[in-house]
The first five atom37 places (N, CA, C, CB, O) and aatype in JSON, in Angstrom:
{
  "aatype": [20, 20, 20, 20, 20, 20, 20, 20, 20, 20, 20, 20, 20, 20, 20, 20, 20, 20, 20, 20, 20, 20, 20, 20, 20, 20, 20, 20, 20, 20, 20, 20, 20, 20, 20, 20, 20, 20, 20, 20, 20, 20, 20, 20, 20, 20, 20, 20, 20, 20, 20, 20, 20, 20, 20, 20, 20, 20, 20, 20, 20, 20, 20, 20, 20, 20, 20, 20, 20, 20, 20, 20, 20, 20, 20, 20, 20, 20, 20, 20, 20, 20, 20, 20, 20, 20, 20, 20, 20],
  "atom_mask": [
    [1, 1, 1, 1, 1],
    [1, 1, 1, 1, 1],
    [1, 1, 1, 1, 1],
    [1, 1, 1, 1, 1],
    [1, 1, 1, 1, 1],
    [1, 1, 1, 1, 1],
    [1, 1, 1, 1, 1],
    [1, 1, 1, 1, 1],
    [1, 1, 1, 1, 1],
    [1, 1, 1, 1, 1],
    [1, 1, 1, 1, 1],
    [1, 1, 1, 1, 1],
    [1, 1, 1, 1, 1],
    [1, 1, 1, 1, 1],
    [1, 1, 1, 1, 1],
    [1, 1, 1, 1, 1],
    [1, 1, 1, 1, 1],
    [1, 1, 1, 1, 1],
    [1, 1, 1, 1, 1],
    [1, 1, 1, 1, 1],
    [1, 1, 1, 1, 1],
    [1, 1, 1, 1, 1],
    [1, 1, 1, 1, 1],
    [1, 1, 1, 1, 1],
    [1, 1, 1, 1, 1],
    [1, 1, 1, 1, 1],
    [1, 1, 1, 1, 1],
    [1, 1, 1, 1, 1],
    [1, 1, 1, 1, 1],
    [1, 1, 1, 1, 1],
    [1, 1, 1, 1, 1],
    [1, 1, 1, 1, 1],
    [1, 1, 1, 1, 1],
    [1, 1, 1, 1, 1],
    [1, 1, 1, 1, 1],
    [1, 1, 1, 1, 1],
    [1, 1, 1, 1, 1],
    [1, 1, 1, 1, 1],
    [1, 1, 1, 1, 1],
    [1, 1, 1, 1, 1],
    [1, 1, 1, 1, 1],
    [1, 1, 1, 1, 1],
    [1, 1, 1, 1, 1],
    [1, 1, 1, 1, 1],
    [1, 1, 1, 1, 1],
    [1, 1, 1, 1, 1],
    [1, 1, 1, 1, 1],
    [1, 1, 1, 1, 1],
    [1, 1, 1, 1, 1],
    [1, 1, 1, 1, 1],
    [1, 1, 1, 1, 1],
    [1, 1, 1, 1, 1],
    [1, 1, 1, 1, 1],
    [1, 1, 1, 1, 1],
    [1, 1, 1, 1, 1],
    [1, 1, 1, 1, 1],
    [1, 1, 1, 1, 1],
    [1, 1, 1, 1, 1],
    [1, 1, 1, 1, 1],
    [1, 1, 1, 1, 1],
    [1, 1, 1, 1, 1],
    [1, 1, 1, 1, 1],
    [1, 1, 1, 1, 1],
    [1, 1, 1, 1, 1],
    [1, 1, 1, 1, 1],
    [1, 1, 1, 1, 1],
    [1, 1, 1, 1, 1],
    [1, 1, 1, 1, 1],
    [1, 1, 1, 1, 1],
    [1, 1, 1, 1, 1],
    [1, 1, 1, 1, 1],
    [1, 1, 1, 1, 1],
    [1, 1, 1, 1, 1],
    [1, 1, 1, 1, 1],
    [1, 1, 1, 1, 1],
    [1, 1, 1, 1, 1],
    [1, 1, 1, 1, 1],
    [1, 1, 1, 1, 1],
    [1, 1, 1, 1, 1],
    [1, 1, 1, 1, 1],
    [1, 1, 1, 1, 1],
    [1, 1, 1, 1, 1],
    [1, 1, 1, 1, 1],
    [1, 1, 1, 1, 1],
    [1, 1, 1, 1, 1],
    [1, 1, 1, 1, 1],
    [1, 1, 1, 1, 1],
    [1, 1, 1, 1, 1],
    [1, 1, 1, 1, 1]
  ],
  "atom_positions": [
    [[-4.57, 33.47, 5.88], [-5.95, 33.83, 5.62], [-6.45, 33.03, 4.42], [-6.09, 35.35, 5.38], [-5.9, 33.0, 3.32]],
    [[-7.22, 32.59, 4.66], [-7.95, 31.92, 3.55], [-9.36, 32.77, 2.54], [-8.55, 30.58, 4.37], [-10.3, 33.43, 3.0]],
    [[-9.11, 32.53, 1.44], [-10.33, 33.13, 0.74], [-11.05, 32.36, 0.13], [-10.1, 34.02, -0.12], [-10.66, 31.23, -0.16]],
    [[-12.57, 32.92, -0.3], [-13.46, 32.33, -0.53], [-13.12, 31.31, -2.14], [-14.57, 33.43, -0.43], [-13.84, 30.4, -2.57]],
    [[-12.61, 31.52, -2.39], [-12.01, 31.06, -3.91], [-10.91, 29.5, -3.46], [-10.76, 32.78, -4.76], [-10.49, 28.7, -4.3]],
    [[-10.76, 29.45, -2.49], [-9.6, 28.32, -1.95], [-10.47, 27.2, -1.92], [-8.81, 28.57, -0.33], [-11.55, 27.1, -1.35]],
    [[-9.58, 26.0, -2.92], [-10.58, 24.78, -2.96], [-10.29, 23.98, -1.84], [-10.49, 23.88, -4.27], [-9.08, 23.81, -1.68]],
    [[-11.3, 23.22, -0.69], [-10.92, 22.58, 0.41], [-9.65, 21.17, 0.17], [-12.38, 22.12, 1.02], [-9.21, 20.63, -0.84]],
    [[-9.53, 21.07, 0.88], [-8.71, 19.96, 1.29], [-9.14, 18.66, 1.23], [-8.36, 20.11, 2.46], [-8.61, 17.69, 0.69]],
    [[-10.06, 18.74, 1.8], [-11.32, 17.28, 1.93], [-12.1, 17.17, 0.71], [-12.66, 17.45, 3.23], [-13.32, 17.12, 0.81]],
    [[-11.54, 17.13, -0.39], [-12.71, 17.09, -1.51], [-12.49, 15.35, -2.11], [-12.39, 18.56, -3.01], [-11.44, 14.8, -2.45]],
    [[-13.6, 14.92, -2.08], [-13.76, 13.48, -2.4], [-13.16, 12.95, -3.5], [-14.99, 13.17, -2.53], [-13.45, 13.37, -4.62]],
    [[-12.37, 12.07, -3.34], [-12.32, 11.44, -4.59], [-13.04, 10.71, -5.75], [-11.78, 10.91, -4.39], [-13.9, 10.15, -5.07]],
    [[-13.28, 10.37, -6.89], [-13.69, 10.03, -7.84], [-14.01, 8.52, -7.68], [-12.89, 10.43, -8.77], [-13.27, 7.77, -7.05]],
    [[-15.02, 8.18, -8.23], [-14.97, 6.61, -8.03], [-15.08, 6.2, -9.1], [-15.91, 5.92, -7.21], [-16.13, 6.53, -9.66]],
    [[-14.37, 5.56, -9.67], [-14.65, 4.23, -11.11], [-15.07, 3.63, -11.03], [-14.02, 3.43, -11.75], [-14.73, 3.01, -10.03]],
    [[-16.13, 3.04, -11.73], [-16.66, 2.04, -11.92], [-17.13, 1.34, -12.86], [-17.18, 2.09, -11.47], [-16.94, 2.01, -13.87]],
    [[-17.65, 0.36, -13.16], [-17.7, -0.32, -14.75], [-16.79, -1.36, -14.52], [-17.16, 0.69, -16.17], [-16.3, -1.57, -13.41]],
    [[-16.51, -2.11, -15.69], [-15.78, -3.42, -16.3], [-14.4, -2.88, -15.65], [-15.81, -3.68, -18.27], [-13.87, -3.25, -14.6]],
    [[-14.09, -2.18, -16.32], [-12.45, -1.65, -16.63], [-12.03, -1.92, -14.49], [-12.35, 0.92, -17.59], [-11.22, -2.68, -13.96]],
    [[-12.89, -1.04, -13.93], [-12.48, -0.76, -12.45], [-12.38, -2.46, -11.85], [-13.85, 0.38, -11.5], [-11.49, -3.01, -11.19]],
    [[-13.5, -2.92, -12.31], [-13.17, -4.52, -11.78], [-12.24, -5.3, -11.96], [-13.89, -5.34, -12.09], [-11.94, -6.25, -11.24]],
    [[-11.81, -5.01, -12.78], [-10.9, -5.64, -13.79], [-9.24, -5.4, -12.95], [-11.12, -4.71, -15.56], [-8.43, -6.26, -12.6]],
    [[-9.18, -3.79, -12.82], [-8.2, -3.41, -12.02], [-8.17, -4.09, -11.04], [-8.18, -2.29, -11.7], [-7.22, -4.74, -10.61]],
    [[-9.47, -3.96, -10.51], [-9.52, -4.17, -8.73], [-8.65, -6.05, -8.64], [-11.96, -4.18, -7.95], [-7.82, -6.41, -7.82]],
    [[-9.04, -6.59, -9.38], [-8.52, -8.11, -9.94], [-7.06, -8.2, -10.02], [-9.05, -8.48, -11.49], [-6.5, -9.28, -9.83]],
    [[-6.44, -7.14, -10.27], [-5.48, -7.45, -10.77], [-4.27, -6.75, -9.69], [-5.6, -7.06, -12.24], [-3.07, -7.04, -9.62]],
    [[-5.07, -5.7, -8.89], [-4.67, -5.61, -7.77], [-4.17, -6.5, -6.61], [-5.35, -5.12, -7.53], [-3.1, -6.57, -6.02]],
    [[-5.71, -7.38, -6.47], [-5.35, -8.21, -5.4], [-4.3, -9.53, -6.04], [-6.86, -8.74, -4.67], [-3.7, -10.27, -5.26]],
    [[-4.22, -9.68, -7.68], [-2.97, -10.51, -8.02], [-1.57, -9.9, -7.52], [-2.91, -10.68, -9.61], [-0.56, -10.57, -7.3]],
    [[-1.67, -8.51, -7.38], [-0.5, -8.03, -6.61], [0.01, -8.02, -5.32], [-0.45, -7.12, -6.73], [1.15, -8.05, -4.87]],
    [[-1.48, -7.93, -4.66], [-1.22, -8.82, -3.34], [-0.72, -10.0, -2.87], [-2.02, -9.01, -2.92], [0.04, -10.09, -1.9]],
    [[-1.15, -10.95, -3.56], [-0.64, -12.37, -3.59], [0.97, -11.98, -4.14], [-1.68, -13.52, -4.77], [1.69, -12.01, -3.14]],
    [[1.74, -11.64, -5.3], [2.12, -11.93, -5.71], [3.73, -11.11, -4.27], [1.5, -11.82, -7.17], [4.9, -11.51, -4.2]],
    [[3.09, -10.05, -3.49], [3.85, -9.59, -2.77], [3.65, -10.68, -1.45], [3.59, -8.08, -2.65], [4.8, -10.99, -1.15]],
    [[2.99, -11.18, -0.79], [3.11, -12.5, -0.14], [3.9, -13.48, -0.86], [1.84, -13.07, 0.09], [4.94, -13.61, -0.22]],
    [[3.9, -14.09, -1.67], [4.85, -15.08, -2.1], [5.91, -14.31, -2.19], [4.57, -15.85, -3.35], [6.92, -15.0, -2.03]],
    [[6.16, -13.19, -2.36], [7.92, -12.95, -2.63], [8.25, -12.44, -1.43], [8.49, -11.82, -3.91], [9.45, -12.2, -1.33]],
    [[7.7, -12.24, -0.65], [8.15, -12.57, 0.79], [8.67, -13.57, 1.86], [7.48, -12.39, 1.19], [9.52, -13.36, 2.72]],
    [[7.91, -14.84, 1.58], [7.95, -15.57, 1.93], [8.73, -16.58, 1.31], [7.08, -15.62, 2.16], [9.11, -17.63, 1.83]],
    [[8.92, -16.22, 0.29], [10.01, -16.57, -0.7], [11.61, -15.87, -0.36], [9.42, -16.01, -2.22], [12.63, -16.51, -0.1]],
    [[11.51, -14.59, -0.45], [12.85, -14.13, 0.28], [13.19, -14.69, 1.76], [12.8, -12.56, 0.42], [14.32, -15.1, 2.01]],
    [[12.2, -14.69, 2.71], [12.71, -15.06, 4.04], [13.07, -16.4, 3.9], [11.73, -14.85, 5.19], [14.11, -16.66, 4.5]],
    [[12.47, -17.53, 3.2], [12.79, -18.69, 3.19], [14.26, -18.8, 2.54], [11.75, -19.41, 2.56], [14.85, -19.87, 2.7]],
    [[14.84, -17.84, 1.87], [15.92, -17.72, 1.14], [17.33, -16.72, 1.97], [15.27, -17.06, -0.24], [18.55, -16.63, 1.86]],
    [[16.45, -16.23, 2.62], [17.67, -15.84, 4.18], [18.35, -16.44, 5.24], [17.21, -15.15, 5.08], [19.4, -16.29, 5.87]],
    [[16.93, -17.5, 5.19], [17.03, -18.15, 6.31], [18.07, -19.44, 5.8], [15.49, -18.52, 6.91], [18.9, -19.78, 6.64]],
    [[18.07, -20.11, 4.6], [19.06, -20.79, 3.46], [20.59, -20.43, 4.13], [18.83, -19.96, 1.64], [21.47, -20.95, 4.81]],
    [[20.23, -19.09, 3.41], [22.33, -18.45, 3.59], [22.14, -18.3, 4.67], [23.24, -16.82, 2.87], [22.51, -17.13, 4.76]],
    [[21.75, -18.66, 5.93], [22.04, -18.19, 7.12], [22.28, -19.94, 7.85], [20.65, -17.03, 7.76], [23.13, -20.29, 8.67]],
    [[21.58, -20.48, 7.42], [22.01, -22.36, 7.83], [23.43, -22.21, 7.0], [20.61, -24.06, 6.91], [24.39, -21.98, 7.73]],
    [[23.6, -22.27, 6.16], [24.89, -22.13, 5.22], [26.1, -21.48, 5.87], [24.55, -21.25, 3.94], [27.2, -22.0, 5.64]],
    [[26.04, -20.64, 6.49], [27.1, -19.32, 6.84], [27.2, -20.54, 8.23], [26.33, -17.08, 7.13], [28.04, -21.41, 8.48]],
    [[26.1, -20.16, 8.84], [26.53, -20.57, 10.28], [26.46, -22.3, 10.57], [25.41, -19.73, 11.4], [27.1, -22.8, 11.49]],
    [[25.79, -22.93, 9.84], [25.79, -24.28, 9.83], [24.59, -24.84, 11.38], [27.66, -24.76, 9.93], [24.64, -25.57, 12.37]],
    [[23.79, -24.05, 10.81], [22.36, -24.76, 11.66], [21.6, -25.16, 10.28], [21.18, -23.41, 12.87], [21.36, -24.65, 9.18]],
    [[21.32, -26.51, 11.07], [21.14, -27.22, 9.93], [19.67, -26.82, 9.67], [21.47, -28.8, 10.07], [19.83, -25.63, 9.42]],
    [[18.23, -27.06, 9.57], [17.26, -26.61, 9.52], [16.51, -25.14, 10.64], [16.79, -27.8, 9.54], [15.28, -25.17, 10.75]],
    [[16.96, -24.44, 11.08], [16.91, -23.66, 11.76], [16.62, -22.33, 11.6], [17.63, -23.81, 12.14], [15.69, -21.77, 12.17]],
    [[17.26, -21.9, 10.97], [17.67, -20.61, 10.16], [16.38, -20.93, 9.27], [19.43, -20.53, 9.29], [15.28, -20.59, 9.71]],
    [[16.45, -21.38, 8.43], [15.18, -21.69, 6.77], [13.7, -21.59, 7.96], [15.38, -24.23, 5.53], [12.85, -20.71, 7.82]],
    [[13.62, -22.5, 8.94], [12.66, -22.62, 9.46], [12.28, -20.87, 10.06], [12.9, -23.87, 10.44], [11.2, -20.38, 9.76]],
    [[12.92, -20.36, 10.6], [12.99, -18.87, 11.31], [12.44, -18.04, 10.57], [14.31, -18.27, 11.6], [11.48, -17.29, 10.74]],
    [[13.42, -18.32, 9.33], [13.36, -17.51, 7.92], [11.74, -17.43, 7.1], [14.51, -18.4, 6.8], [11.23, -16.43, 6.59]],
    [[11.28, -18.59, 7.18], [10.01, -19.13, 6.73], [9.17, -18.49, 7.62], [9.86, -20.66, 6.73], [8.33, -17.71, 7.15]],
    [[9.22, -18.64, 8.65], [8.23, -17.72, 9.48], [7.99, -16.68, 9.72], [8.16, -17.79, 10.3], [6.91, -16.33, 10.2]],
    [[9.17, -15.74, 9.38], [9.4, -14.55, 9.66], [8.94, -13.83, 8.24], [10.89, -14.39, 10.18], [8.57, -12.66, 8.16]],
    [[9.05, -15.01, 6.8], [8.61, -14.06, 5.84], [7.34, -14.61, 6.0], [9.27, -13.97, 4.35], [6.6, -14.37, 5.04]],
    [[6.93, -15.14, 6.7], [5.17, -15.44, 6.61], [4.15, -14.59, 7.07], [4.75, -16.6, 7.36], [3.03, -14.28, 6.65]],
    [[4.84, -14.3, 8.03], [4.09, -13.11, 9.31], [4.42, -11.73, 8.51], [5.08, -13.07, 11.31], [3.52, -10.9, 8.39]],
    [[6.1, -11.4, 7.81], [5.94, -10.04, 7.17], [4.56, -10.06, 6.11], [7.45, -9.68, 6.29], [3.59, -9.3, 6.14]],
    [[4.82, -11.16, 5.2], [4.02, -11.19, 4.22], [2.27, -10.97, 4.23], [4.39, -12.32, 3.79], [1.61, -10.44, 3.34]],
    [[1.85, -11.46, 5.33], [0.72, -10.92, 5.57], [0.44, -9.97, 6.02], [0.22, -11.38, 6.0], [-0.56, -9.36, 5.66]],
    [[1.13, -9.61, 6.83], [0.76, -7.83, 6.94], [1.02, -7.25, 5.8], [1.63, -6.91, 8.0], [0.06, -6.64, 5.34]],
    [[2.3, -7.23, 4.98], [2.36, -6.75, 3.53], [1.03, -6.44, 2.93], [3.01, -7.78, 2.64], [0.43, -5.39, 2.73]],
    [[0.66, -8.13, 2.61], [-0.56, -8.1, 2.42], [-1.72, -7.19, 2.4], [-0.73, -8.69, 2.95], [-2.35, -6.4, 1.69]],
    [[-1.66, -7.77, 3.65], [-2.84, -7.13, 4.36], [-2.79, -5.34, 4.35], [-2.79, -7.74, 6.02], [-3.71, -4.53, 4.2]],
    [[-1.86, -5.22, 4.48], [-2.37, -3.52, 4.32], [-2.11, -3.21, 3.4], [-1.92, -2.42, 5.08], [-2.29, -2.0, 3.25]],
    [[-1.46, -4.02, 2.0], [-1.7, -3.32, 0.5], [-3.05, -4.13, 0.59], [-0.43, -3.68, -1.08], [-3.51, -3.06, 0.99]],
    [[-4.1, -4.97, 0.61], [-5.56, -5.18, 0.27], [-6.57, -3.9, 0.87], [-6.02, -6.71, 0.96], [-7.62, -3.47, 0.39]],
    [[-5.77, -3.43, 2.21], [-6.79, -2.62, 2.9], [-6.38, -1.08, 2.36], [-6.72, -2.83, 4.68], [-6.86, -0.2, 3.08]],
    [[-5.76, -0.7, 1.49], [-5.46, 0.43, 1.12], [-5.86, 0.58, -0.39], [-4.11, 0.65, 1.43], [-6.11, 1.65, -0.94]],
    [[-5.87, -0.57, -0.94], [-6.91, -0.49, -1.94], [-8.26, -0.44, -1.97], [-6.79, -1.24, -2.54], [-8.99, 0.19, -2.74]],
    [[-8.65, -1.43, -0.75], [-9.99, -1.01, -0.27], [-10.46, 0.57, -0.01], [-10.11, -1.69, 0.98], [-11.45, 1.23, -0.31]],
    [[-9.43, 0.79, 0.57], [-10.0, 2.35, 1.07], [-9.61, 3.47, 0.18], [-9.4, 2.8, 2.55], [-10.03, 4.6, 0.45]],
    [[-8.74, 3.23, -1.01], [-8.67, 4.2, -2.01], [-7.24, 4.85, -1.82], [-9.89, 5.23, -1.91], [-6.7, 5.63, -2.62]],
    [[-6.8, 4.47, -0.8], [-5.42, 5.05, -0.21], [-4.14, 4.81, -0.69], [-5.25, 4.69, 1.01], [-4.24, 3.78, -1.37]],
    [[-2.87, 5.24, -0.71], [-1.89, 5.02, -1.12], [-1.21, 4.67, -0.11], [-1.49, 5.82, -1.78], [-1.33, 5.23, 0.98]],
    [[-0.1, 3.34, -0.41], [0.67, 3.09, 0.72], [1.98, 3.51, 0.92], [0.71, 1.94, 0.87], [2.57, 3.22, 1.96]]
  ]
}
C-alpha cells in the first residue's frame, strides 16, 4: 500500500548548468576518446601475443586491430550516449 507521503519514483533529475557543467561535459567526452584508444590499443596488443604464440605472421594484430576497433566504438558510443542522457552505465 502506498501512502500519500511516498515520494514517486519518477522524480526528475537536476540539471547543471553554467561554466563548471561544460567544462565536465568536456572532459567527459576526453574519457570517451581516451576509452577508444585503450581499446584499440589492447586488441592491437592481443592480437601481438597471439601472432607470437601461434606464429601467424600479421594476422592475429590485424584481427586484433579490428576487433578492438568495432569494441571501441560501441564503448564509445554508449559511454557518449549515456552522458547525453544523464544515465549511468
Amino acid at each position: 500500500m502506498a501512502d500519500s507521503h511516498d515520494v514517486p519514483q519518477n522524480t526528475p533529475k537536476k540539471q547543471v548548468s553554467g561554466y563548471l557543467a561544460a567544462r565536465l561535459q568536456g572532459l567527459l567526452n576526453v574519457g570517451a576518446g581516451n576509452v577508444f584508444a585503450s581499446t584499440v590499443i589492447a586488441g592491437l596488443l592481443l592480437g601481438y601475443l597471439v601472432d607470437r604464440w601461434l606464429g601467424w605472421a600479421p594476422i592475429g594484430m590485424l584481427i586484433g586491430g579490428l576487433l578492438g576497433f568495432i569494441g571501441g566504438m560501441r564503448n564509445a558510443h554508449r559511454l557518449m550516449l549515456s552522458k547525453h542522457h544523464g544515465d549511468n552505465v
